[in-house]
N, C-alpha and C positions, 0 to 999 in steps of 0.2 A: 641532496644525496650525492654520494661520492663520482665521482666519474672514472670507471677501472681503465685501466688501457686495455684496448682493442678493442672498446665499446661499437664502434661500426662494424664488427663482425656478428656479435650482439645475436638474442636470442626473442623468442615470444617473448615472454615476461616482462622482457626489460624495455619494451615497446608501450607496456602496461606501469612501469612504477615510475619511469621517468617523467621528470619534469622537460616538459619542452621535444621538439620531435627529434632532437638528436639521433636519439638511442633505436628510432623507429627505421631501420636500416638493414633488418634483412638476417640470411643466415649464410655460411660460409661450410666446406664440408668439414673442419674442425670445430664447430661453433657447438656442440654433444659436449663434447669435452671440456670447451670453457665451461660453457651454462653450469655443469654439474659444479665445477672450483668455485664459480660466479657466488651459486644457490650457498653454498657451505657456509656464508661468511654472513647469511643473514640470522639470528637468532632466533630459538624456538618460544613460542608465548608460552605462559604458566598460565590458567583457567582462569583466573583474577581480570591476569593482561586482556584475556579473550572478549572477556565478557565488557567490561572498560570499552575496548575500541571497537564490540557490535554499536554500544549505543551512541558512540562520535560516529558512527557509519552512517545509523540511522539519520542526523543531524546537516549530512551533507561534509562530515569531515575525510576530504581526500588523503591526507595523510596516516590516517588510521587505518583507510583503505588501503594504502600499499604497503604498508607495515602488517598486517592481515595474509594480502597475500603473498608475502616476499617472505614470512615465516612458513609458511605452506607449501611452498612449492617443490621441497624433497616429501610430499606429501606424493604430489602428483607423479612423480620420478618412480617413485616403488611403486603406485598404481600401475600408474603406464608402462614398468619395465612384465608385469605378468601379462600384458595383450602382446608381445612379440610374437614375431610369426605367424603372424594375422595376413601378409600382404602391408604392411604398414610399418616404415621407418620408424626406429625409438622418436627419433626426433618429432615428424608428423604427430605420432602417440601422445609426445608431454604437450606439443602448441592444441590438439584438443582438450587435452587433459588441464590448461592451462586456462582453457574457455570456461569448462566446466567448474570451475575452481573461486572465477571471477563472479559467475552467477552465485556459487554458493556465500561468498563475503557479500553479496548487493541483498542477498535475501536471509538472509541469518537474524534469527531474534536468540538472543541468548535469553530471553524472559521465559521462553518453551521449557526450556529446562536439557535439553539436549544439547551433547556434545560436541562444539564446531567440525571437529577429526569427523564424527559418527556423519555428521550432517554434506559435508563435504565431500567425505564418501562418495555418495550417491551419485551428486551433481557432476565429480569429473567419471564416474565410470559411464553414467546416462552420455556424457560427450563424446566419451573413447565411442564404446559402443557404436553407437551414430551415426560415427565416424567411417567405424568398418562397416556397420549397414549399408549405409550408403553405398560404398564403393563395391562391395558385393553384390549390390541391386542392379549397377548399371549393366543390364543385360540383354541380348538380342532377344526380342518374343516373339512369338508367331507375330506374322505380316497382319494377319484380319484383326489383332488384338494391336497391334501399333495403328492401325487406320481407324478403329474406334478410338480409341487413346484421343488421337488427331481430331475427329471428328469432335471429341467432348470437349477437346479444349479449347476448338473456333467458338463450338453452339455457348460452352460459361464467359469467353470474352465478346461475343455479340449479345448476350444477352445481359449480361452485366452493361453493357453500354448502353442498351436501349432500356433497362428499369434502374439502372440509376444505383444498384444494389447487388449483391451476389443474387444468381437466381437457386431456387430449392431444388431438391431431387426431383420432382412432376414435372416442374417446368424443364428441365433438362432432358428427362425424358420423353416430353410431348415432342422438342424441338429437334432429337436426335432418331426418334424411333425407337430407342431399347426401351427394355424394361424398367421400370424402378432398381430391381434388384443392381441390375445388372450395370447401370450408369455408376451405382456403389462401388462395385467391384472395380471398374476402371476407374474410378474417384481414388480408391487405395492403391493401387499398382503403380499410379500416377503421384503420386504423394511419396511414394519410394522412394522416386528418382530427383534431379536435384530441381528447384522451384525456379525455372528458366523461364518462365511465362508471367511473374511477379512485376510489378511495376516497381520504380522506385516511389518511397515514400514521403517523397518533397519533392512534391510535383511534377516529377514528368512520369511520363505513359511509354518512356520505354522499357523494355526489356534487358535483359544480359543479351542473348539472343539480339536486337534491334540493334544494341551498340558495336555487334560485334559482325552483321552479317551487313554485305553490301546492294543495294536494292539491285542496283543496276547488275550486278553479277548473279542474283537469288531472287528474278520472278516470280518464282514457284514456292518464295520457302514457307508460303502457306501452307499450304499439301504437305508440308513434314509431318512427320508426327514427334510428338514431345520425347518419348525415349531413344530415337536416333538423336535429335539435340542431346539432348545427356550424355549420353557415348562421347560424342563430337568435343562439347565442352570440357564435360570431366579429362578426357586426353590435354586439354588445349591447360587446362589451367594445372599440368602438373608440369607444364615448363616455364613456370612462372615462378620467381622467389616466394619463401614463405611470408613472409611481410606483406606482398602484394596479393595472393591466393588469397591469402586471411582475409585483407578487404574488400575484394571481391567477392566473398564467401558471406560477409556480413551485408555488404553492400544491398546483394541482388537476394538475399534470403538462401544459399547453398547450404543445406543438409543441417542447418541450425537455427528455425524457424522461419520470420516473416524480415522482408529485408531492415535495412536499420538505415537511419538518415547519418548525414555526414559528422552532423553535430552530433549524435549520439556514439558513432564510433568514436571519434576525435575525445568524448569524455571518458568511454569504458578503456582506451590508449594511454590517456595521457596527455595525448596530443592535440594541436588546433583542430579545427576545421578543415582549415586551407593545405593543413599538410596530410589529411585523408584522400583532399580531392588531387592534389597533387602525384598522391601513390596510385590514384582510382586510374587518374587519366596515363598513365604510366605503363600501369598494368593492361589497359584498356588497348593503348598502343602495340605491346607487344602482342596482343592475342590476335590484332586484325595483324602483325606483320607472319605472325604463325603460319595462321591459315591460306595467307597468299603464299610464302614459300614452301608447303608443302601441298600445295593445293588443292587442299579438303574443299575451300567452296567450292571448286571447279568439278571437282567430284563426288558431289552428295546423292546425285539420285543414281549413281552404282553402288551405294552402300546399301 
C-alpha cells in the first residue's frame, strides 16, 4: 500500500490497513481534514467486488480485509457526521465508528443475502452509540448506591477467586445481603460505566485501575467504589493520544466489550504484537505521570 506523506500524523483507520506499525502513530489537531482527502482516494466496491472479498475474509485473507474497510470508511464519515453535538469530537465519532465498521467486515456473510452498506449500518452506529453512552453514564450517584456498587464488586472478585468461576446472582446475594433483585440492578448501573475491574486476558490479574494506581500511595483503594474509578479514569484517558486511548480501551475492555489480548489487537491493527505492547506501556506511563501531577491519587477520598 502506498505510503501518503504525513502518514505520522495519520488517523484510526490507517492504524488498521497498514502493513507494519508505521502508520500506528496517533493524531494531530489537522489529522479531520487529512483523514477525509486520505478516505477519497480509496475506491468504492460494486456488489460483485463485495461479496468476492466476504469469502477471502472468511479464508483468513488480510488484504481483502483492508480493502473492505478502506472502501467504507466515507461510509462511516456521513454516519458519524449526524451524532455531532453529542459531547463528542467528529474525530472521536469516526475512530468509533471505525471500530464498528471493522467488526462489521470480521462478521459479514454475503451468503445471508444482505447488503454489506445495510449490514455495516448497524455495527458502526451500535459503536457511535456506545460511545456516547458511555460518556454519559459516567455520573455521580447517590453515596449508598456507590457503596453497594463497591461492595458488589469486592463480594464477585472474592468469590470468583474462591469458586474458581463467576459466581450467580444467590450467591452474590447471600455474600453481600441484598436482595436477588436488587444485586440485578447494581449488576446494570455497574456494567454502564467503563469495565475497570476486568483482568487482562493473557494472564495477568491486574486491573486498568492496579496498573495505574500506586499501593504505597492508595491503602484504601479497596473501599472505592467502581463509578468514582470511572469518573477518575474516564478524565485520565482523554489526555491521552487517540492511538493510545484506543489501546487502552481494547486492552482493559473500556465501553467495547471484554478486554482483548495483545496479539488480538496487534491483528485487528495491522500491527505486531510488540508494537501494542509498546503503545500499552506508553500510554500506561503517561496516565500514572497524570495523576501524580495533578494529584488525583492524593486526593480520592475528597471526591
Amino acid at each position: 500500500m502506498e505510503k501518503h506523506e504525513g502518514s505520522n500524523r495519520g488517523n484510526f483507520i490507517r492504524k488498521h490497513t497498514r502493513d507494519g506499525s508505521e502508520g500506528f502513530d496517533g493524531f494531530s489537531t489537522d489529522s479531520v481534514k487529512f483523514y477525509f482527502n486520505t478516505i477519497k482516494k480509496f475506491p468504492l466496491l460494486k456488489p460483485p467486488e463485495e461479496k468476492l472479498l466476504a469469502k477471502r475474509i472468511t479464508k483468513g485473507d488480510q488484504d481483502a480485509r483492508r480493502r473492505m474497510i478502506e472502501a467504507n470508511l466515507r461510509l462511516v464519515v456521513n454516519i458519524a457526521k449526524k451524532y455531532m453535538n453529542r459531547g463528542f469530537p467528529l474525530q472521536a465519532l469516526i475512530e468509533e465508528g471505525n471500530i464498528g465498521l471493522i467488526k462489521s467486515v470480521e462478521r459479514f456473510r454475503a451468503s445471508k443475502g444482505c447488503k454489506f452498506s445495510t449490514y455495516a449500518t448497524y455495527w458502526i452506529k451500535q459503536s457511535i452509540e456506545r460511545a456516547i453512552a458511555n460518556q454519559a453514564n459516567v455520573v455521580r450517584l447517590p453515596i449508598h448506591v456507590t457503596a453497594d456498587i463497591s461492595k458488589l464488586c469486592r463480594a464477585t472478585r472474592e468469590l470468583t477467586m474462591a469458586l474458581s468461576r463467576e459466581p450467580d446472582w444467590s450467591e452474590l446475594a447471600e455474600r453481600t445481603g441484598f436482595s436477588g433483585r436488587y444485586v440485578k440492578k447494581l449488576d446494570s448501573i455497574g456494567k454502564k460505566s467503563y469495565s475497570l475491574e476486568a483482568s487482562l486476558p493473557d494472564g495477568s490479574e491486574q486491573s486498568l485501575l492496579d496498573r495505574l494506581e500506586d499501593p504505597a500511595t492508595l491503602p484504601q483503594v479497596d473501599l472505592l467504589d467502581c463509578k468514582r474509578k470511572a469518573e477518575r479514569v474516564n478524565a485520565w484517558l482523554a489526555s491521552l493520544e487517540e492511538n493510545e486511548r484506543s489501546v487502552i480501551k481494547l486492552r482493559f475492555g473500556i465501553g467495547n466489550g471484554g478486554p482483548e489480548t495483545l496479539e488480538a489487537i496487534g491483528k485487528a491493527f495491522g500491527v505486531t504484537r510488540e508494537r501494542v505492547r509498546q503503545i500499552e506501556v506508553k500510554a500506561l506511563g503517561k496516565l500514572k505521570s497524570i495523576a501524580r501531577d495533578r494529584d488525583k491519587v492524593a486526593s480520592l477520598d475528597a471526591l
